[in-house]
RORO-210119 format. One record per atom (N, C-alpha, C, O): residue number from 1; residue in three letters; atom name; x, y, z. Coordinates in nm, 2 decimals, padded with zeros to 4 digits, always signed. Layout:
REM residues N
[NUM; "ALA"; "CA"; [X; Y; Z]]
...
END
This chain:
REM residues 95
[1; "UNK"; "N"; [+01.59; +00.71; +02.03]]
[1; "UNK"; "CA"; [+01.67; +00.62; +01.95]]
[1; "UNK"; "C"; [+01.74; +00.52; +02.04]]
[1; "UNK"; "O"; [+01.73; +00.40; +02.01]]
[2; "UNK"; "N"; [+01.78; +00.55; +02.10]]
[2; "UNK"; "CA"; [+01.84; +00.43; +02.24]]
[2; "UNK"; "C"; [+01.75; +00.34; +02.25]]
[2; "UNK"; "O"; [+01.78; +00.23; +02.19]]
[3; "UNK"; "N"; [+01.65; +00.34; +02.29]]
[3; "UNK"; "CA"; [+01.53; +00.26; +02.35]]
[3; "UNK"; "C"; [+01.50; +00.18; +02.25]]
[3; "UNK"; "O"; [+01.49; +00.06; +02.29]]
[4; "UNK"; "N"; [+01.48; +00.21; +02.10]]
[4; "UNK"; "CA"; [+01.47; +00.19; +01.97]]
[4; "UNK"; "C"; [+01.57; +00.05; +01.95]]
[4; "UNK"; "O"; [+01.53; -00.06; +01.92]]
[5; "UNK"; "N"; [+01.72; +00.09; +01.98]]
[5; "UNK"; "CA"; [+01.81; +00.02; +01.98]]
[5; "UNK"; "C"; [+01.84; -00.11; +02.06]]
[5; "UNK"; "O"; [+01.87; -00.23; +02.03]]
[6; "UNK"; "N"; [+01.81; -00.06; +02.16]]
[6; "UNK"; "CA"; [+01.80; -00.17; +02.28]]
[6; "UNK"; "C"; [+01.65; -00.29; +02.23]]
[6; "UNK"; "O"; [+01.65; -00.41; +02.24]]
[7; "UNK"; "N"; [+01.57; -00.22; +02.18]]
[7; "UNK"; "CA"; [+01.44; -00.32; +02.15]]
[7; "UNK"; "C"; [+01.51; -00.37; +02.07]]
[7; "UNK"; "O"; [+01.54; -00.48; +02.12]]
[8; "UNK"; "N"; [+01.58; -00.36; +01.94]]
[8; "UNK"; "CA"; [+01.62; -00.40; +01.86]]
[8; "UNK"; "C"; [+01.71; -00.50; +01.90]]
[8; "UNK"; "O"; [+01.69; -00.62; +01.86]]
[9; "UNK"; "N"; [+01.78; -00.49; +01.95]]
[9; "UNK"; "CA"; [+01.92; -00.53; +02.03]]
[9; "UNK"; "C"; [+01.86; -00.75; +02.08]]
[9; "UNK"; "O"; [+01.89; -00.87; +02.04]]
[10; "UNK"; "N"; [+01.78; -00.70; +02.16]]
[10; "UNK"; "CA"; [+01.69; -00.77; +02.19]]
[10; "UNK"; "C"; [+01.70; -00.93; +02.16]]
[10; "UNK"; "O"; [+01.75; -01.02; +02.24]]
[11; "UNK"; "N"; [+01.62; -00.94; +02.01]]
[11; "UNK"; "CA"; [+01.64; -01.07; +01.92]]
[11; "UNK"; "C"; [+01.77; -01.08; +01.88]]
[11; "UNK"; "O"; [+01.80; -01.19; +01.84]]
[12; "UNK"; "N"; [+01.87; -00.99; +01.87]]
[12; "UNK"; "CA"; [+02.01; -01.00; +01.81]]
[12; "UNK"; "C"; [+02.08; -01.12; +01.90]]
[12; "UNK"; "O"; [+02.12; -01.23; +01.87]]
[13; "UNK"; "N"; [+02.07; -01.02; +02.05]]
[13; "UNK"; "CA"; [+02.13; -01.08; +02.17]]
[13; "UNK"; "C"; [+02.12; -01.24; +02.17]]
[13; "UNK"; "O"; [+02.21; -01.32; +02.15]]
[14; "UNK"; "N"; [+01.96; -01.26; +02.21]]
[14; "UNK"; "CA"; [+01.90; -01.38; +02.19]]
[14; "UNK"; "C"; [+01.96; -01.51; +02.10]]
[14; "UNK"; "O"; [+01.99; -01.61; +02.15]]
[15; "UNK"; "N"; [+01.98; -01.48; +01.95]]
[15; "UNK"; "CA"; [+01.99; -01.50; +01.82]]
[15; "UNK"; "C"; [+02.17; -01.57; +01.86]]
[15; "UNK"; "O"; [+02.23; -01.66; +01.81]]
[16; "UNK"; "N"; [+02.22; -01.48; +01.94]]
[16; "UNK"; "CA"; [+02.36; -01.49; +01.91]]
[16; "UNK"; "C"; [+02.42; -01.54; +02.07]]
[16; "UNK"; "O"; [+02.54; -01.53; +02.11]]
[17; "UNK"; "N"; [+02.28; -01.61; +02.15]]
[17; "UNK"; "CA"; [+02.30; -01.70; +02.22]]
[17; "UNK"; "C"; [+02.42; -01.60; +02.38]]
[17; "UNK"; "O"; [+02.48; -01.65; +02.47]]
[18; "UNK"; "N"; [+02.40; -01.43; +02.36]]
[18; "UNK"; "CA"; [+02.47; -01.41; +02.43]]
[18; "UNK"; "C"; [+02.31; -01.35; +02.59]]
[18; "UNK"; "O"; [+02.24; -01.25; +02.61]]
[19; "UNK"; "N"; [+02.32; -01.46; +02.63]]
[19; "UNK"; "CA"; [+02.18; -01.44; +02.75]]
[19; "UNK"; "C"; [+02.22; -01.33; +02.88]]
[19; "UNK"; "O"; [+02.14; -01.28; +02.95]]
[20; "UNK"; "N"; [+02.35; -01.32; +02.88]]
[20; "UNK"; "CA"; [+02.38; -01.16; +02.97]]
[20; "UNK"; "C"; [+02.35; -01.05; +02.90]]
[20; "UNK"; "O"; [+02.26; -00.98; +02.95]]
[21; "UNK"; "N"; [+02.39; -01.02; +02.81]]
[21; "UNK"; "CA"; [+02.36; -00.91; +02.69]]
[21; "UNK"; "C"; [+02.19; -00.92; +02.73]]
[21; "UNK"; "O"; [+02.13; -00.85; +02.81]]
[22; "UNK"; "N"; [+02.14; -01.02; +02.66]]
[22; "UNK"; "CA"; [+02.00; -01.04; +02.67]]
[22; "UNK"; "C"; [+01.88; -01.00; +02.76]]
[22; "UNK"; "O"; [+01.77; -00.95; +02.73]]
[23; "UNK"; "N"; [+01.96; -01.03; +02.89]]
[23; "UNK"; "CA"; [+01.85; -01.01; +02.98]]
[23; "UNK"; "C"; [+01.93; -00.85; +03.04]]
[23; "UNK"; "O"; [+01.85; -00.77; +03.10]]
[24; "UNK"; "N"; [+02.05; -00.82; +03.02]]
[24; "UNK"; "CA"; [+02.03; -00.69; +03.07]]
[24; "UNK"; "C"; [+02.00; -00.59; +02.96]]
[24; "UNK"; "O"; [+02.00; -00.48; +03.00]]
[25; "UNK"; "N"; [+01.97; -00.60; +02.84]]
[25; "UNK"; "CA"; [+01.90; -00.54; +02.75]]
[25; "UNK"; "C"; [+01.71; -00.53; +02.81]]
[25; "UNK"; "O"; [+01.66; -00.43; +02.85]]
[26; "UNK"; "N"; [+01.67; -00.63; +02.80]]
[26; "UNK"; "CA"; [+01.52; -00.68; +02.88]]
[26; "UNK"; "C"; [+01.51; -00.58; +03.00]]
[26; "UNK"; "O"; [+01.42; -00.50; +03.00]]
[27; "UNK"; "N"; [+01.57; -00.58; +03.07]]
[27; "UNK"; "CA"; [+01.63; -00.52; +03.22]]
[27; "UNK"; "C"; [+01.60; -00.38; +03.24]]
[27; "UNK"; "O"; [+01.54; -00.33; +03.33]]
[28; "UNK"; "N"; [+01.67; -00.31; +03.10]]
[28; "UNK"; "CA"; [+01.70; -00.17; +03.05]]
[28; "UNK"; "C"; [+01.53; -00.14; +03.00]]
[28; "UNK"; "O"; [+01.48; -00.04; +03.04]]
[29; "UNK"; "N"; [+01.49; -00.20; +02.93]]
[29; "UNK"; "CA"; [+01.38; -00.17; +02.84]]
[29; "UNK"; "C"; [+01.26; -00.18; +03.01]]
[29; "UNK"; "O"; [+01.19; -00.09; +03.03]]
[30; "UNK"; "N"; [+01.27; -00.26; +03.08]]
[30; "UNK"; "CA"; [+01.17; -00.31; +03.22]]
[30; "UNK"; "C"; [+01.16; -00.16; +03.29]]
[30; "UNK"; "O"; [+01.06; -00.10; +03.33]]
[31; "UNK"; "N"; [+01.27; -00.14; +03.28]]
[31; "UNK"; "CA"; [+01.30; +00.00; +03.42]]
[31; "UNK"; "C"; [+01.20; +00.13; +03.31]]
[31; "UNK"; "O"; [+01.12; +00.21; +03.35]]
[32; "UNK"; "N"; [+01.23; +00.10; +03.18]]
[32; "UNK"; "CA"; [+01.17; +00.22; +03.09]]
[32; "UNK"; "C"; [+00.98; +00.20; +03.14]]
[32; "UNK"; "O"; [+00.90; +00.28; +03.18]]
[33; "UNK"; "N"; [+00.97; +00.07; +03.11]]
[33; "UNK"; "CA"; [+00.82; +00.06; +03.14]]
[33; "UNK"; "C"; [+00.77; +00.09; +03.26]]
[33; "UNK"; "O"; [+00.66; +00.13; +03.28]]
[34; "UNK"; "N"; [+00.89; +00.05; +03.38]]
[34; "UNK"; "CA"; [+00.80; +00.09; +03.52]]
[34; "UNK"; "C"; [+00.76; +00.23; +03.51]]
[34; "UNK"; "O"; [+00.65; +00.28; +03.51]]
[35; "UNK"; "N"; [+00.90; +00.30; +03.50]]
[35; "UNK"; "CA"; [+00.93; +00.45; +03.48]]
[35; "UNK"; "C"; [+00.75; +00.54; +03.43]]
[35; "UNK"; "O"; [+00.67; +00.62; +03.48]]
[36; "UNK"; "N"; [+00.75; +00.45; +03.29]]
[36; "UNK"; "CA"; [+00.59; +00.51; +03.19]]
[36; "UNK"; "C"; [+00.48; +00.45; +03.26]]
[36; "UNK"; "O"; [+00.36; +00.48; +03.23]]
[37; "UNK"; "N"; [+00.53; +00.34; +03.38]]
[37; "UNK"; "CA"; [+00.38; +00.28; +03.42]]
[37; "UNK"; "C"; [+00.32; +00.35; +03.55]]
[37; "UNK"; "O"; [+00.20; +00.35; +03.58]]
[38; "UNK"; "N"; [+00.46; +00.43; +03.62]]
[38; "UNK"; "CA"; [+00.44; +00.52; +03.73]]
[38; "UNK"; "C"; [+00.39; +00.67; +03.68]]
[38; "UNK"; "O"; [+00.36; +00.76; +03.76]]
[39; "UNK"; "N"; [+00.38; +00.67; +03.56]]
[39; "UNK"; "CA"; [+00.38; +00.82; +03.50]]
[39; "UNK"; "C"; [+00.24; +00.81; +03.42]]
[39; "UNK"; "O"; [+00.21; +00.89; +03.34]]
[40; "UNK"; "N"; [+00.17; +00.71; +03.46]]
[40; "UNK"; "CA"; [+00.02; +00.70; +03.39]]
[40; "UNK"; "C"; [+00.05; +00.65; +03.24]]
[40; "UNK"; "O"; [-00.05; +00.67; +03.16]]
[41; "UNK"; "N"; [+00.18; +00.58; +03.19]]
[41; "UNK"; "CA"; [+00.20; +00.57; +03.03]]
[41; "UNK"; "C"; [+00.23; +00.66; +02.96]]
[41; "UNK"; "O"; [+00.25; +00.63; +02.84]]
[42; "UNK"; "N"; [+00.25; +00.82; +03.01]]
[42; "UNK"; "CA"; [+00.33; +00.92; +02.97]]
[42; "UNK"; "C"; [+00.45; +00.91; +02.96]]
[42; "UNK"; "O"; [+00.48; +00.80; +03.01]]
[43; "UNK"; "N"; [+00.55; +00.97; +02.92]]
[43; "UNK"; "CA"; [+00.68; +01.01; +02.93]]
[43; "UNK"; "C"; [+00.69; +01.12; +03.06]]
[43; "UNK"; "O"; [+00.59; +01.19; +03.07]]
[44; "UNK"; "N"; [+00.77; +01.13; +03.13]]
[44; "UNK"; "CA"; [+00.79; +01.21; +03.22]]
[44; "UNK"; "C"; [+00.83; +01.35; +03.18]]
[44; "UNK"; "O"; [+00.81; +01.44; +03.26]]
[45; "UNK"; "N"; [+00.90; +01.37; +03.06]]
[45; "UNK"; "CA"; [+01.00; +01.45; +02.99]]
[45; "UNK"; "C"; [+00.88; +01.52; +02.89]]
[45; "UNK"; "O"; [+00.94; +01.60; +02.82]]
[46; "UNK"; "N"; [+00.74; +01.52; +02.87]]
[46; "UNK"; "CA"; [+00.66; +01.52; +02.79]]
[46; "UNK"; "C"; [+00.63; +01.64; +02.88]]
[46; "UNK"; "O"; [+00.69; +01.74; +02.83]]
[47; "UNK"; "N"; [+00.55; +01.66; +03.03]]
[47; "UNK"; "CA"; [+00.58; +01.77; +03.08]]
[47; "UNK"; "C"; [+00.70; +01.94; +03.05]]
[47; "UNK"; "O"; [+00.71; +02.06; +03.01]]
[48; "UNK"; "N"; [+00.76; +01.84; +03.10]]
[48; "UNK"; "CA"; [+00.86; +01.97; +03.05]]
[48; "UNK"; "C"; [+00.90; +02.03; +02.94]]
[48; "UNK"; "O"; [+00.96; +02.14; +02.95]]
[49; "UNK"; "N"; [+00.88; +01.95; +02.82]]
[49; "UNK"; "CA"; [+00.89; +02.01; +02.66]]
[49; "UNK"; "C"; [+00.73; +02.10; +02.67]]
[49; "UNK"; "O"; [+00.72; +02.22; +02.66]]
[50; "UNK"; "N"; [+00.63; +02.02; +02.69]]
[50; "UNK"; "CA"; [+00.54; +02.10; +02.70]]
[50; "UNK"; "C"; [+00.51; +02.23; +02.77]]
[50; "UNK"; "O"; [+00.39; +02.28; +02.77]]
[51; "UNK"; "N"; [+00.62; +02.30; +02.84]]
[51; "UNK"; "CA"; [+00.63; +02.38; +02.90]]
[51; "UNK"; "C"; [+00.67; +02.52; +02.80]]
[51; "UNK"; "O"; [+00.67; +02.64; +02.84]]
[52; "UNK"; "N"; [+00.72; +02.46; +02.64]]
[52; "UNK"; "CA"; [+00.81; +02.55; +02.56]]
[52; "UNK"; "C"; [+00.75; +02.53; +02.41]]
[52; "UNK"; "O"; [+00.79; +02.53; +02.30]]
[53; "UNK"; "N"; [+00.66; +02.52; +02.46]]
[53; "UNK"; "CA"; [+00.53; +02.51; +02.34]]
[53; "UNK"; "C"; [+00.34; +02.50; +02.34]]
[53; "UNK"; "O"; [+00.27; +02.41; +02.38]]
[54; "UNK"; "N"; [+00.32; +02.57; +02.31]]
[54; "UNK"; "CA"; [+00.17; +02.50; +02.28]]
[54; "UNK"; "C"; [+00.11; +02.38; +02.21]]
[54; "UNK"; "O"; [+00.00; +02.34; +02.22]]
[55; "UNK"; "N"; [+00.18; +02.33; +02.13]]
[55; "UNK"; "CA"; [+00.17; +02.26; +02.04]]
[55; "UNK"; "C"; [+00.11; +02.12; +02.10]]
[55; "UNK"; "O"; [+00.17; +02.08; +02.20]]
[56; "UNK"; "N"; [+00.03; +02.04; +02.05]]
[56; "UNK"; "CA"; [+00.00; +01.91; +02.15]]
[56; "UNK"; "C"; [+00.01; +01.81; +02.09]]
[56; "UNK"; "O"; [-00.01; +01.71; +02.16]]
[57; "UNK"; "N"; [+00.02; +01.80; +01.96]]
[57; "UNK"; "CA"; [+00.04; +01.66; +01.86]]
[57; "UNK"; "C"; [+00.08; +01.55; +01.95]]
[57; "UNK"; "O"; [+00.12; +01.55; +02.07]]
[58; "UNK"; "N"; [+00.06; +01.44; +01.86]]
[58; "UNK"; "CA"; [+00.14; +01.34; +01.92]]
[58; "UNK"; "C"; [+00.27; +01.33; +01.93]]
[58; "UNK"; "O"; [+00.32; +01.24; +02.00]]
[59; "UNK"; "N"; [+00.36; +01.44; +01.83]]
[59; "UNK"; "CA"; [+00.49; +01.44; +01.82]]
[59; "UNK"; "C"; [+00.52; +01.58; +01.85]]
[59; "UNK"; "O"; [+00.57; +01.66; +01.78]]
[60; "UNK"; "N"; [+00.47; +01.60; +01.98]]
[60; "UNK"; "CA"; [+00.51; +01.77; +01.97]]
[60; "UNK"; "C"; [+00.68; +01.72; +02.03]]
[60; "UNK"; "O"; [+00.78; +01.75; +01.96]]
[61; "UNK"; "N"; [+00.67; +01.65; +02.14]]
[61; "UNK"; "CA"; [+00.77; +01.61; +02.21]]
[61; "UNK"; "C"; [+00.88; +01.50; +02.18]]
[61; "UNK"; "O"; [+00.97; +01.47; +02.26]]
[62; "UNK"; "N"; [+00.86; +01.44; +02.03]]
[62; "UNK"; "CA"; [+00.94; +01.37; +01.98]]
[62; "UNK"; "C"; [+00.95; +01.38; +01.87]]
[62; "UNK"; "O"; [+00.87; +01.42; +01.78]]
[63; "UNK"; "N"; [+01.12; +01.30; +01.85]]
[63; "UNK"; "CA"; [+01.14; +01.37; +01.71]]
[63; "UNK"; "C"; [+01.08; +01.24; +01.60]]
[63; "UNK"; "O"; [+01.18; +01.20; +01.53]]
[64; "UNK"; "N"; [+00.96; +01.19; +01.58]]
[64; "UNK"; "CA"; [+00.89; +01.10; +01.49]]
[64; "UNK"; "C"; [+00.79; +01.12; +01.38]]
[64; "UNK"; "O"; [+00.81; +01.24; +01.36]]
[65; "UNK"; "N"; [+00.76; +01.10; +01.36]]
[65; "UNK"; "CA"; [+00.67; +01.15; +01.23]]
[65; "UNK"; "C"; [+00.56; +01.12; +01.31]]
[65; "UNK"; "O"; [+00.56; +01.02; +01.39]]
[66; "UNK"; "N"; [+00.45; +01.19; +01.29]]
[66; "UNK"; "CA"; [+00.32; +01.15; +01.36]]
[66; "UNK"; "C"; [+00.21; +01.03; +01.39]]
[66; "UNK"; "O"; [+00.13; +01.01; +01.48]]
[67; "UNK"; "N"; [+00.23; +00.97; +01.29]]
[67; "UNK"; "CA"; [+00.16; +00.81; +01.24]]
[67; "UNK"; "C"; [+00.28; +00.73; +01.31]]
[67; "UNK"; "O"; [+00.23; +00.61; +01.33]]
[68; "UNK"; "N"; [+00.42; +00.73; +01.37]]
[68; "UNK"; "CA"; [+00.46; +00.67; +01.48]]
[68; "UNK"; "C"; [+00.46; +00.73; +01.61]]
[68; "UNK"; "O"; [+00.42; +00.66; +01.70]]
[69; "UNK"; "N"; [+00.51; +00.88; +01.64]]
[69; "UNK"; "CA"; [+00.44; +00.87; +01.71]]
[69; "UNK"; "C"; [+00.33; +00.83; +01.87]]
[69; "UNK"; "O"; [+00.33; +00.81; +01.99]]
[70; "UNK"; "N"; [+00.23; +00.85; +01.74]]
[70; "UNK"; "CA"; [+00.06; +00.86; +01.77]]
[70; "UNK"; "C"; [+00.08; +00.73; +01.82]]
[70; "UNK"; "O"; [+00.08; +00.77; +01.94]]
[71; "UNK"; "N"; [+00.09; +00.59; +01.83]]
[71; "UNK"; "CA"; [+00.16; +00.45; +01.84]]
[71; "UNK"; "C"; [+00.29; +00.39; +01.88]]
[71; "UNK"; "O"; [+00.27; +00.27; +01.91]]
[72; "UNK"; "N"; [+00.42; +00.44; +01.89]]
[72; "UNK"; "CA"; [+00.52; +00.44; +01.95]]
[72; "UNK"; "C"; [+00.50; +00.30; +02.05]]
[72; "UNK"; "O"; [+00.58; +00.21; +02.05]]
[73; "UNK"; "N"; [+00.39; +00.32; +02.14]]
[73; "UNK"; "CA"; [+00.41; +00.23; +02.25]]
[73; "UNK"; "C"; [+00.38; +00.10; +02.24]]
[73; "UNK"; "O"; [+00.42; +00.00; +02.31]]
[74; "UNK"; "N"; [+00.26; +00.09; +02.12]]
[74; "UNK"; "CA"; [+00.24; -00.05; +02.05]]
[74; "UNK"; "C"; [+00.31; -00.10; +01.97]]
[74; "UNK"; "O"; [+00.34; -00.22; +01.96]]
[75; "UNK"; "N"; [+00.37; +00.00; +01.90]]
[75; "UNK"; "CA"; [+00.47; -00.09; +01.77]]
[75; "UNK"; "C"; [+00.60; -00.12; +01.88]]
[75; "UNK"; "O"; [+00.63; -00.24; +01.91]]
[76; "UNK"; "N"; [+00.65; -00.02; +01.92]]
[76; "UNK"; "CA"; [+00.77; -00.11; +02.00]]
[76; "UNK"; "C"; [+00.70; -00.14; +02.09]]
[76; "UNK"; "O"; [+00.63; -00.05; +02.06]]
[77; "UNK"; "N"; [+00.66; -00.17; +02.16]]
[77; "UNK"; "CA"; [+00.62; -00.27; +02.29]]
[77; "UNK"; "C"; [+00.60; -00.39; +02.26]]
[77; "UNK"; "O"; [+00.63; -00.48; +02.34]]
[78; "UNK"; "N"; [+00.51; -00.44; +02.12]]
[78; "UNK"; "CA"; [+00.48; -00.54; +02.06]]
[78; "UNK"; "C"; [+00.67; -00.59; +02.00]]
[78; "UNK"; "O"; [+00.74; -00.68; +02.05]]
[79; "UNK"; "N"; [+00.69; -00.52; +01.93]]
[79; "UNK"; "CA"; [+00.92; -00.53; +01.93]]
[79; "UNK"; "C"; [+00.94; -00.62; +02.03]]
[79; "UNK"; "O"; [+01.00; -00.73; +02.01]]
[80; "UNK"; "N"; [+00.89; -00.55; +02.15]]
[80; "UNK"; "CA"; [+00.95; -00.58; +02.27]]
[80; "UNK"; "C"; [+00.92; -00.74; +02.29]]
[80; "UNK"; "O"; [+00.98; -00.84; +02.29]]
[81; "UNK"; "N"; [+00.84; -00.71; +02.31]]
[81; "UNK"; "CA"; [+00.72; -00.90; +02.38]]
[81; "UNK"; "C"; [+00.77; -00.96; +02.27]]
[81; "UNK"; "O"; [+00.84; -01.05; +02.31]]
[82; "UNK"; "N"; [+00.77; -00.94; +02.10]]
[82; "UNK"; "CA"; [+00.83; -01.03; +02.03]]
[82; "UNK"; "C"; [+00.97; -01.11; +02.03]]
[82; "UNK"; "O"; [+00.99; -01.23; +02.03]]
[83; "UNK"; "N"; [+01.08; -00.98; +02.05]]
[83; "UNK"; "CA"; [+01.20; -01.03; +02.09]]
[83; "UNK"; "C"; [+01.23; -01.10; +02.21]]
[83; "UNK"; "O"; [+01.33; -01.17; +02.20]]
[84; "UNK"; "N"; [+01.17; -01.09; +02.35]]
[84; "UNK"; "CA"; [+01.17; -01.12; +02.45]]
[84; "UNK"; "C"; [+01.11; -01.26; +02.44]]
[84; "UNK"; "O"; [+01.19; -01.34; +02.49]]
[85; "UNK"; "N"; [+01.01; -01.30; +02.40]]
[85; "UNK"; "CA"; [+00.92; -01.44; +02.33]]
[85; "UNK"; "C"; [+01.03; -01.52; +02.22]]
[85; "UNK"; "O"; [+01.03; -01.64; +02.21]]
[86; "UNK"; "N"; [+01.11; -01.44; +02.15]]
[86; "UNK"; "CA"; [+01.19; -01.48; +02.07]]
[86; "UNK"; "C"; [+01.32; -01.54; +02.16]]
[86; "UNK"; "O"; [+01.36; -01.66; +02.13]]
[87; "UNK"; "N"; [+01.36; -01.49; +02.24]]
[87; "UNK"; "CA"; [+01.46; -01.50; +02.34]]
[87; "UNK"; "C"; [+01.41; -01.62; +02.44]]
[87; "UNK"; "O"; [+01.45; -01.73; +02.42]]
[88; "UNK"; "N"; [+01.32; -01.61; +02.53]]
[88; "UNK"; "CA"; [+01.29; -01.74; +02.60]]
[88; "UNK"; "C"; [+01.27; -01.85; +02.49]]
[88; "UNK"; "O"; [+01.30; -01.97; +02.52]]
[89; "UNK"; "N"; [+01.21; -01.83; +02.37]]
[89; "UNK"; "CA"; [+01.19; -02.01; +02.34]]
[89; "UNK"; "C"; [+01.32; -02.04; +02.23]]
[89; "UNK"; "O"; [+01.33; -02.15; +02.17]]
[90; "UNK"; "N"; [+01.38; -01.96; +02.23]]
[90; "UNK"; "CA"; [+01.58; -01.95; +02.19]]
[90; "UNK"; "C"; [+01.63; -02.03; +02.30]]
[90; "UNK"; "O"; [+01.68; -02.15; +02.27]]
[91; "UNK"; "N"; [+01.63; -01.99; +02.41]]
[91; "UNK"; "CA"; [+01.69; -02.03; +02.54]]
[91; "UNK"; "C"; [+01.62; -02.15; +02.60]]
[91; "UNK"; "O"; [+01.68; -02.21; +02.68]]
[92; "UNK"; "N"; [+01.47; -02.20; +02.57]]
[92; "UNK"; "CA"; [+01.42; -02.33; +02.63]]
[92; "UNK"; "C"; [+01.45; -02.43; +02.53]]
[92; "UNK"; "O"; [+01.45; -02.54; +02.58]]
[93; "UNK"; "N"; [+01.47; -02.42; +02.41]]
[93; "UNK"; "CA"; [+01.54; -02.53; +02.31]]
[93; "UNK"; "C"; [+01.66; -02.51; +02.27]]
[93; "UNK"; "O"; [+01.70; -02.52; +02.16]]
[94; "UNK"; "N"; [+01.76; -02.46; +02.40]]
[94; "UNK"; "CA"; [+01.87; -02.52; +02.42]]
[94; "UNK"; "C"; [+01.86; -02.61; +02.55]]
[94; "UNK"; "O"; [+01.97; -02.61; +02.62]]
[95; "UNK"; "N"; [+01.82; -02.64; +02.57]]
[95; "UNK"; "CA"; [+01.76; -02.75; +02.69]]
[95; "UNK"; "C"; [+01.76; -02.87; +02.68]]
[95; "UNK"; "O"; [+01.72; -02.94; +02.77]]
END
């Protein structure tokens, strides 16, 4: 839900012209992707839940319904690049 929020957060920041908010929102969500980019695109924490189950769904380890899930990283990540896209050409036509 955090991460959820901060994507969200995002175009608000943008929108309401506050570009510190902005970019350390961006900042917050960056450190998330290196984090999943060093971990092969896994969660790191996916391990260790899996340690207290057999279960392997796409949602064994989170609390989503499976059809998000299964996708999680396109729907918000696409969030992400939109609001982020939304925010730079916010900020170049104040120029």
């Amino acid at each position: 839900m955090f991460f959820v929020a901060v994507i969200l957060a995002i175009p608000v920041a943008a929108w309401e012209r506050r570009w510190e908010r902005f970019l350390l929102l961006t900042g917050i969500v960056m450190i998330e992707v290196i984090v999943l980019a060093l971990n092969r695109f896994r969660c790191p924490l996916t391990n260790v839940a899996a340690r207290y189950t057999d279960d392997r769904r796409d949602n064994f380890d989170i609390y989503l319904p499976l059809y998000l899930a299964r996708y999680n990283k396109q729907i918000f990540g696409t969030l992400f690049l939109l609001g982020v896209a939304f925010g730079v050409v916010r900020a170049l036509a104040e120029k």
